[in-house]
PAKETI-258655 format. One record per residue (C-alpha): residue number from 1; x, y, z. Coordinates in nm, 2 decimals. Each point is the difference from the previous one (the first is absolute). Layout:
<rs>
<r nr="NUM" x="X" y="Y" z="Z"/>
...
</rs>
This chain:
<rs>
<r nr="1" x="5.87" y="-8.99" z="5.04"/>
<r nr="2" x="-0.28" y="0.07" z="-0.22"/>
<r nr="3" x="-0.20" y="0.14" z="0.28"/>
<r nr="4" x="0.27" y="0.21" z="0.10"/>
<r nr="5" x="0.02" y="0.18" z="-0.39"/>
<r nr="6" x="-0.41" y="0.00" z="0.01"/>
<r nr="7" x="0.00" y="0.18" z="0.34"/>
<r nr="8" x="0.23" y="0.25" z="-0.10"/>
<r nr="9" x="-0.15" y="0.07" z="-0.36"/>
<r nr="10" x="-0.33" y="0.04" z="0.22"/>
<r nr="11" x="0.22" y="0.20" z="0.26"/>
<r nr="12" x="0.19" y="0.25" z="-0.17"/>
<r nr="13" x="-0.37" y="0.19" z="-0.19"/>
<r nr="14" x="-0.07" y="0.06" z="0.30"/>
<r nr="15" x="0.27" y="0.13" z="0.14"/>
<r nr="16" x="0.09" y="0.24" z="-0.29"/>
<r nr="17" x="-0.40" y="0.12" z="0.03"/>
<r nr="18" x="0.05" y="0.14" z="0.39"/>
<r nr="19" x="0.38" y="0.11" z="-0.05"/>
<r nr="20" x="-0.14" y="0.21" z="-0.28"/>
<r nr="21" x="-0.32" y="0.15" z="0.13"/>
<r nr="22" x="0.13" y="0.25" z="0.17"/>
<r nr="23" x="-0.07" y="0.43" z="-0.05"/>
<r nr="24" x="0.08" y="0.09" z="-0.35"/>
<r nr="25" x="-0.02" y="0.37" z="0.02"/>
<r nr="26" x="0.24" y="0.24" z="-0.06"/>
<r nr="27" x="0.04" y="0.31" z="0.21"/>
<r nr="28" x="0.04" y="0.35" z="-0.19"/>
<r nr="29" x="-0.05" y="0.34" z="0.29"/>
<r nr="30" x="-0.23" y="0.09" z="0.24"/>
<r nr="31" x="-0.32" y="0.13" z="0.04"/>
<r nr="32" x="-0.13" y="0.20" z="0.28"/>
<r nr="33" x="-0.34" y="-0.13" z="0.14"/>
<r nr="34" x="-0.09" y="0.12" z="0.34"/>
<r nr="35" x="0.30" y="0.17" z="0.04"/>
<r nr="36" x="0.18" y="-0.31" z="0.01"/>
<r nr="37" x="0.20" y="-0.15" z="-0.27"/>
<r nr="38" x="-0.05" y="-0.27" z="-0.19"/>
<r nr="39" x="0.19" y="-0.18" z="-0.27"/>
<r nr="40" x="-0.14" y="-0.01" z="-0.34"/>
<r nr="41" x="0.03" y="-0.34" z="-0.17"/>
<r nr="42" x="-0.07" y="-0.12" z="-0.35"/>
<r nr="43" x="-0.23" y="-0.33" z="0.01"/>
<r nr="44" x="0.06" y="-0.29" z="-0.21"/>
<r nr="45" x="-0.26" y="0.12" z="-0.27"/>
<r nr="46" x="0.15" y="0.41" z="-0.01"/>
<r nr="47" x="-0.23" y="0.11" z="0.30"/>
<r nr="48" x="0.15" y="0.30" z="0.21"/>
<r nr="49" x="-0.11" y="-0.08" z="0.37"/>
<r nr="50" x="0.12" y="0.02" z="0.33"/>
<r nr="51" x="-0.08" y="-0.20" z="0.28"/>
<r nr="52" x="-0.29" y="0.14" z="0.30"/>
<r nr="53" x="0.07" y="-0.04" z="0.39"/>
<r nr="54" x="-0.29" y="-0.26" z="0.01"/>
<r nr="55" x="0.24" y="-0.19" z="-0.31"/>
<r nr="56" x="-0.23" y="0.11" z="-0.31"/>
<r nr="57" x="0.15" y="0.12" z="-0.34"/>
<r nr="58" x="-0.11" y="0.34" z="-0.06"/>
<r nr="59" x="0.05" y="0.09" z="-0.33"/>
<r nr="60" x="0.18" y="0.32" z="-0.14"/>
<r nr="61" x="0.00" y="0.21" z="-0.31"/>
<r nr="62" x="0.25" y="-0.02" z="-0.23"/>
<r nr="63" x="0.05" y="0.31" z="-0.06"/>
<r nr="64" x="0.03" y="0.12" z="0.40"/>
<r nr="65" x="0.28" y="-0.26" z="0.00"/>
<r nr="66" x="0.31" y="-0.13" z="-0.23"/>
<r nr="67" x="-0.16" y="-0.30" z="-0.06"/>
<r nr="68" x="-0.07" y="0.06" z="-0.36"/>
<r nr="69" x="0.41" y="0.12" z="-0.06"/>
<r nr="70" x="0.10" y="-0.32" z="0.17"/>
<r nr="71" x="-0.32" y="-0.27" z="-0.11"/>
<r nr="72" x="0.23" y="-0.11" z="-0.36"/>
<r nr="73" x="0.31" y="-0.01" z="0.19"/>
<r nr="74" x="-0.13" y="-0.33" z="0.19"/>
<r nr="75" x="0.06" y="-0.25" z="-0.31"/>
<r nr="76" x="0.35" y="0.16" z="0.01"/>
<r nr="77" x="0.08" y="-0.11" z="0.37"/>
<r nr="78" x="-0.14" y="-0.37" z="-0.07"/>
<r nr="79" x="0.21" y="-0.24" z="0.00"/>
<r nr="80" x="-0.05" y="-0.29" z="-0.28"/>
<r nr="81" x="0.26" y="-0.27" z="0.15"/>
<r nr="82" x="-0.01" y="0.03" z="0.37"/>
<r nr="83" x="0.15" y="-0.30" z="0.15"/>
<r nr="84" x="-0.09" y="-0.07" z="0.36"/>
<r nr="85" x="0.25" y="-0.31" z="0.15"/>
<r nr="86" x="-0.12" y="-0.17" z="0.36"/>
<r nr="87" x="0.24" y="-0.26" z="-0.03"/>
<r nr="88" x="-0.25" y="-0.26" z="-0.06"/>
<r nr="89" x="-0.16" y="0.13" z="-0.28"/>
<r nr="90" x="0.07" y="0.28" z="-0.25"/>
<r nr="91" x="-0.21" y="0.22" z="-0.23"/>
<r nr="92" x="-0.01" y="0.27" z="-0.27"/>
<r nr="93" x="-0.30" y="0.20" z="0.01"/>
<r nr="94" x="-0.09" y="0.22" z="-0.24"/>
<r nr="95" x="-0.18" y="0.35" z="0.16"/>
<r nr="96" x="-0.10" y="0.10" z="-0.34"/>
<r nr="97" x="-0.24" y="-0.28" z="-0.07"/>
<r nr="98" x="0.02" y="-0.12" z="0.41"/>
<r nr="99" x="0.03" y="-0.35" z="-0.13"/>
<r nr="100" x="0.34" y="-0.21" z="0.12"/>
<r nr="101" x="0.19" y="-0.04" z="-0.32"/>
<r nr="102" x="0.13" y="-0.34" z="0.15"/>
<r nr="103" x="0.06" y="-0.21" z="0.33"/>
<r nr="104" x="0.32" y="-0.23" z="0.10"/>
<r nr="105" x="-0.02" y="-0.18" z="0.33"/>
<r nr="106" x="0.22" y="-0.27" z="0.19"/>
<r nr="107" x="-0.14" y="-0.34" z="0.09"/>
<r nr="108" x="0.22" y="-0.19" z="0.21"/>
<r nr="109" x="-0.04" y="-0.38" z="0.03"/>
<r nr="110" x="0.17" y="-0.02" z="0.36"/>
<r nr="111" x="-0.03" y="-0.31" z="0.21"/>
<r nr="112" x="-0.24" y="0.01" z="0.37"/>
<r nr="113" x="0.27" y="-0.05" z="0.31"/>
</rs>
């Protein structure tokens, strides 16, 4: 039984590390490169880029987009109790800080057939 808890508390960090890592921008218009399109996104740290054909951020100026209009909105569309259930475990994360506020998860103690 205790290896079962020890697994899990060693189990569920790493889980909540990949669930969490994924793209983090927010999109706000487009901006015409090549006479294509491309969406303009804000970056974790307030960067106006958009993404190249060979996958590169290129970055944009602020003031050929509405990145700076929208760049203080962001704290306003973060969550600070987001609770994500999967049955076996649940969490509240907190996007503000991007910390978990807290973890519950279900350890069963059923017998082998």
């Amino acid at each position: 039984m205790k290896k079962l808890i020890i697994k899990w508390i060693l189990f569920i960090p790493f889980l909540l590390a990949f669930s969490f890592n994924g793209h983090n921008d927010i999109t706000y218009g487009f901006y015409e490169f090549s006479g294509e399109l491309r969406k303009i996104e804000i970056g974790s740290k307030g960067s106006c880029h958009y993404l190249t054909p060979s996958g590169d951020n290129s970055y944009v100026d602020k003031c050929l987009s509405n990145c700076d209009t929208q760049e203080n909105s962001i704290d306003k569309n973060l969550d600070n109790n987001l609770i994500i259930d999967k049955g076996i475990y649940k969490v509240s994360y907190n996007e503000t800080y991007q910390q978990p506020n807290w973890i519950e998860y279900v350890v069963s103690n059923r017998k082998k057939s």
